[in-house]
C-alpha positions as CSV (number, residue, x, y, z in Angstrom):
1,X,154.9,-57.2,27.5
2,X,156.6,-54.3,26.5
3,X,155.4,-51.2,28.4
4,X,154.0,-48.4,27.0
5,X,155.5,-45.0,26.8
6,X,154.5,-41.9,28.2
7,X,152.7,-39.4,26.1
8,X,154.3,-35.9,26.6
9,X,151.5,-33.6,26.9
10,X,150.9,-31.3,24.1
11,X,152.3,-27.6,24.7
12,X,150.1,-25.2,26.0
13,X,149.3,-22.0,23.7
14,X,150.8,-18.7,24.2
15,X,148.2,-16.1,25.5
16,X,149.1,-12.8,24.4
17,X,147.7,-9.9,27.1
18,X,146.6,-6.7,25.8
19,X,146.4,-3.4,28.6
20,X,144.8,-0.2,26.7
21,X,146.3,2.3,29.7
22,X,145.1,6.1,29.6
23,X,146.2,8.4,32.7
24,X,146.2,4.7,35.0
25,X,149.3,6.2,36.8
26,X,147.8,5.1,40.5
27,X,146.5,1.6,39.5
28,X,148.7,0.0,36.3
29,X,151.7,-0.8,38.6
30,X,149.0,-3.4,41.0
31,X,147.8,-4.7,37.0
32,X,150.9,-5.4,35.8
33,X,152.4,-7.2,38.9
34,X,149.6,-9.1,39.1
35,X,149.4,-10.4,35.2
36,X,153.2,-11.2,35.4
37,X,152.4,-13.5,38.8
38,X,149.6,-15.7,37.1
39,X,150.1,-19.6,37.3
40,X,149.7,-19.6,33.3
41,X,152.5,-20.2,31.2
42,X,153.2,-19.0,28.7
43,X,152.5,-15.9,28.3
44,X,153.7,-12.4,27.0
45,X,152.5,-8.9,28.0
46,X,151.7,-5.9,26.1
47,X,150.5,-2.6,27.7
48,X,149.8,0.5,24.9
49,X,149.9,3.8,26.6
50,X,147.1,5.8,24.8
51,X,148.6,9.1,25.2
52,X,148.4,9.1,28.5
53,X,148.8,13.1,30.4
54,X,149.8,11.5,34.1
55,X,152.6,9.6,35.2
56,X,151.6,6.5,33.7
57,X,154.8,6.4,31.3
58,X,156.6,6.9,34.5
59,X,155.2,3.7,36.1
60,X,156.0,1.9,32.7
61,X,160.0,3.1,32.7
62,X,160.5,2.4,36.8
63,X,158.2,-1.0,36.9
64,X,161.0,-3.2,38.4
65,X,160.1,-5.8,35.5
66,X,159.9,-3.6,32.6
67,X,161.8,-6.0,30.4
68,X,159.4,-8.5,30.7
69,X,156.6,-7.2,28.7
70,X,156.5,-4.6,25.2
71,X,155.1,-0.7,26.1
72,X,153.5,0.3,22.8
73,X,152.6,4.7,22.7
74,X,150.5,6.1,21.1
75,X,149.0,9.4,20.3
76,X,145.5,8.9,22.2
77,X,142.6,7.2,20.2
78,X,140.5,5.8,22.8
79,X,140.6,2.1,24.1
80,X,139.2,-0.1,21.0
81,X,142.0,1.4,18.7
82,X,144.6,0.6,21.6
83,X,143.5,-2.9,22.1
84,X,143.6,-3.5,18.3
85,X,146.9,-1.6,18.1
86,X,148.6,-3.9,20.7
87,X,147.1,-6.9,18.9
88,X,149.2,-5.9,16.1
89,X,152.4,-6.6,18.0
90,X,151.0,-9.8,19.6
91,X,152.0,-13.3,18.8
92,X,149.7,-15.7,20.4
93,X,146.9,-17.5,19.1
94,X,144.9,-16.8,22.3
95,X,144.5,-12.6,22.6
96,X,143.4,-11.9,26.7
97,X,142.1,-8.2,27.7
98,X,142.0,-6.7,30.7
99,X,141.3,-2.9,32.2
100,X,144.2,-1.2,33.8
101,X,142.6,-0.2,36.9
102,X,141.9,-4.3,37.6
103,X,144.1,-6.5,38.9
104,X,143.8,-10.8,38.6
105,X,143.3,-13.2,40.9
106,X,146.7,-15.5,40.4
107,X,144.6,-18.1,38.1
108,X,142.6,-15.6,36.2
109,X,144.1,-16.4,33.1
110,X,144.2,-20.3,33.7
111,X,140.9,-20.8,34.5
112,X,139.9,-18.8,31.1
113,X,141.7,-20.7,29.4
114,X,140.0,-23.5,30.5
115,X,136.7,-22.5,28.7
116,X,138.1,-23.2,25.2
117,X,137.6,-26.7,25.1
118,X,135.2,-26.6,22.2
119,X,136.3,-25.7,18.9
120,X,133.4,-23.2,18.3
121,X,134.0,-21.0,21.3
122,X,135.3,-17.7,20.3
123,X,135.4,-16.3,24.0
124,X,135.4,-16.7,27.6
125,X,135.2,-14.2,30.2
126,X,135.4,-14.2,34.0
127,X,134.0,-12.4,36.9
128,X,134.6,-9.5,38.7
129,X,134.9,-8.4,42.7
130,X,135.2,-5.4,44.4
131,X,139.0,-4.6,45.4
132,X,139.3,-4.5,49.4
133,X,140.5,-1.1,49.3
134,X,137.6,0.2,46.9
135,X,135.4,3.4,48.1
136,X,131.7,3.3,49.4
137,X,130.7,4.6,45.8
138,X,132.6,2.4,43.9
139,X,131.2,-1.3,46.0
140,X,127.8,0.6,45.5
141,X,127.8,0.6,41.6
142,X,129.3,-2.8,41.5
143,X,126.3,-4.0,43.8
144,X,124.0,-2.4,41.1
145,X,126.1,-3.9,38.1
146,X,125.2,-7.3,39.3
147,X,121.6,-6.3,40.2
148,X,121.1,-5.6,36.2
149,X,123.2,-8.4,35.1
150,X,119.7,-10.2,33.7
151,X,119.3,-7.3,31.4
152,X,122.7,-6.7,30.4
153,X,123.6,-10.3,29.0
154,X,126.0,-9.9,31.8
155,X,126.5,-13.4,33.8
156,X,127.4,-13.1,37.8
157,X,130.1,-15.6,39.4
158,X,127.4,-16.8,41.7
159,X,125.8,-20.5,41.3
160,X,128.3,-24.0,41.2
161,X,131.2,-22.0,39.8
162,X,130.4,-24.4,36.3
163,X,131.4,-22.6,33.4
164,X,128.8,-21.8,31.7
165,X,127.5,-20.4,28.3
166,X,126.6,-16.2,27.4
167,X,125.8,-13.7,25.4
168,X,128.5,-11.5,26.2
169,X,131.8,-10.8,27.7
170,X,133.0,-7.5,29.1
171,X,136.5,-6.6,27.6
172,X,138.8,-5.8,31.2
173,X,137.9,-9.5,31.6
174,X,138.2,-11.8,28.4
175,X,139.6,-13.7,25.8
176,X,139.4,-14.7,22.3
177,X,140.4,-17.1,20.0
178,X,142.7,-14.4,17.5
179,X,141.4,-16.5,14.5
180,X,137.6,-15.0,15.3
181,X,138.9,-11.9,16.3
182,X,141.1,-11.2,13.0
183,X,137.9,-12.6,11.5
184,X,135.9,-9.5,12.7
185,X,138.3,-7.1,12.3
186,X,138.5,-6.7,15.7
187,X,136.9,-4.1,17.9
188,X,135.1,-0.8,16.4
189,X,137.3,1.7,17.1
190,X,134.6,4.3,16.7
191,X,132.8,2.5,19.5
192,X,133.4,2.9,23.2
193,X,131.9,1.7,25.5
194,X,130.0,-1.0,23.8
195,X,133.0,-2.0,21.7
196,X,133.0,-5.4,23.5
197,X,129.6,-5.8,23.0
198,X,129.5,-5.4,19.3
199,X,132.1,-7.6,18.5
200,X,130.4,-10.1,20.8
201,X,127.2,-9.7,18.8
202,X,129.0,-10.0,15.5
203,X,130.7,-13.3,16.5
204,X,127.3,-14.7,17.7
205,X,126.2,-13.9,14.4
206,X,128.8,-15.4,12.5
207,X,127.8,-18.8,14.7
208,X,130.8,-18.4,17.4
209,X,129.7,-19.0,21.1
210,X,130.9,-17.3,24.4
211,X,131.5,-18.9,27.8
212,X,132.1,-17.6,31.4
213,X,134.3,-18.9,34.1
214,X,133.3,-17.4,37.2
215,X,136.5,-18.8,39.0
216,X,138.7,-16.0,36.6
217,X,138.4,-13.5,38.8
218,X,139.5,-9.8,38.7
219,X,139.2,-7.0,41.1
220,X,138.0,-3.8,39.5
221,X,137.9,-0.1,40.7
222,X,134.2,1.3,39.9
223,X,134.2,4.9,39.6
224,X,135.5,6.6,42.6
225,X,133.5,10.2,42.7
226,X,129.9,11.5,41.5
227,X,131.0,12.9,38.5
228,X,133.3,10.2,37.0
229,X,130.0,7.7,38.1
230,X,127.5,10.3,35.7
231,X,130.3,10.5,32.9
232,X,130.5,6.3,32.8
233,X,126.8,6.1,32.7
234,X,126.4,8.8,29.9
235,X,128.6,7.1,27.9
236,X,127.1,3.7,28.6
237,X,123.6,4.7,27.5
238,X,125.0,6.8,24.4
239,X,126.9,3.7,23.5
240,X,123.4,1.2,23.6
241,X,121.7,4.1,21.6
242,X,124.4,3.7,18.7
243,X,123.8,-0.5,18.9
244,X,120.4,-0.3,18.4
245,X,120.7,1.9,15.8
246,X,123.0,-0.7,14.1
247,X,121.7,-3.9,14.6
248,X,117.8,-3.2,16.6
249,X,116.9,-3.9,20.1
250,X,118.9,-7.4,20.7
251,X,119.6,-6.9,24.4
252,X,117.3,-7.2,27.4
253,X,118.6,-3.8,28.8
254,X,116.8,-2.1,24.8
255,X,113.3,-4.3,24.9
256,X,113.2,-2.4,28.6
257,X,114.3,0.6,27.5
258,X,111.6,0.5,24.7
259,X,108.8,-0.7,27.0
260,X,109.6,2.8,29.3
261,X,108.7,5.0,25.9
């Protein structure tokens, strides 16, 4: 009997990684390095400097692998227009985003990309930890971020480690299928924060799903000092007041807000 011959496995997609980077000069360096170092293959790298006042173009020009991934500038817009802007120059079918004061665990991106394995999954999204070298303020806000995960739709990387289905993704952790995401016109760009949870909200609607991976992990810097802490949570709570304008209380976090009037 004749044997039977190997199958060669099919070729893995190209993820395409979008970094929207305003005044990140002390933390894109660490994000960079770290997305170029991922076991995933392959994969190409855009960062968009949103008109960035620091050095950040600095750390762009001297990174020691700056030929390895496209700088897109821009005059600065705010993040949603920067992500959509560097989807414009992306080639892959799968679109990744991350924050540029994050860094990835090595298999961040692999173990995302593991939660595509249904045809009708637009997303997946990952889980995020406390850098070793982050402040006192900055480990106490993540400790209350995953105290009101139930409200938020936001799903902790605590249990089995299964992936698992959600309601929503945060954007400095997350990818999409670019066939939903072209299909949705991407995120607001009038919107931010909250821009990840519209677009999240419009896919549902439109009969996608989400998924999280709790084993694609980043480390994320939480605001460092009181008055970058109040500005985040201003902006956070002036962001839900615009969604529930748009589509009506469809989050845990507005039914309590509601109940408290």
């Amino acid at each position: 009997m004749r044997a039977r011959a190997a199958t060669a496995p099919a070729p893995r997609p190209l993820v395409s990684v979008v970094i929207a980077a305003y005044n990140a000069e002390t933390t894109l360096a660490r994000c960079i390095d770290s997305i170029l170092d991922q076991t995933y293959a392959p994969l190409e790298l855009i960062v968009v400097d949103d008109g960035s006042t620091d050095g950040t173009a600095e750390v762009l020009a001297r990174h020691p692998h700056s030929g390895s991934f496209e700088v897109v500038r821009l005059a600065n817009g705010g993040p949603s227009r920067a992500r959509n802007q560097g989807v414009e120059h992306a080639s892959g079918q799968i679109l990744a985003f991350f924050d540029s004061d994050c860094h990835l665990d090595a298999r961040c991106i692999e173990e995302l990309v593991l939660g595509l394995d249904a045809a009708e999954v637009a997303s997946v999204g990952g889980s995020q930890s406390p850098p070793a070298d982050q402040g006192e303020l900055g480990n106490a806000v993540q400790r209350y971020f995953e105290a009101v995960g139930f409200m938020t739709g936001y799903v902790q990387g605590e249990g089995t480690g299964a992936i698992v289905t959600t309601a929503h993704n945060p954007s400095c952790n997350v990818l999409y299928r670019r066939e939903v995401f072209e299909q949705l016109g991407g995120f607001d760009e009038g919107l931010w924060p909250g821009e990840d949870v519209d677009l999240d909200y419009r896919a549902t609607r439109a009969g996608w799903r989400h998924r999280f991976n709790p084993r694609a992990v980043i480390y994320h810097y939480r605001p460092a000092s009181p008055a970058s802490l109040r500005r985040m949570f201003f902006s956070y709570g002036r962001a839900q007041m615009l969604l529930v304008r748009r589509y009506g209380p469809f989050r845990k976090l507005h039914a309590a807000a509601l109940a408290m009037l």
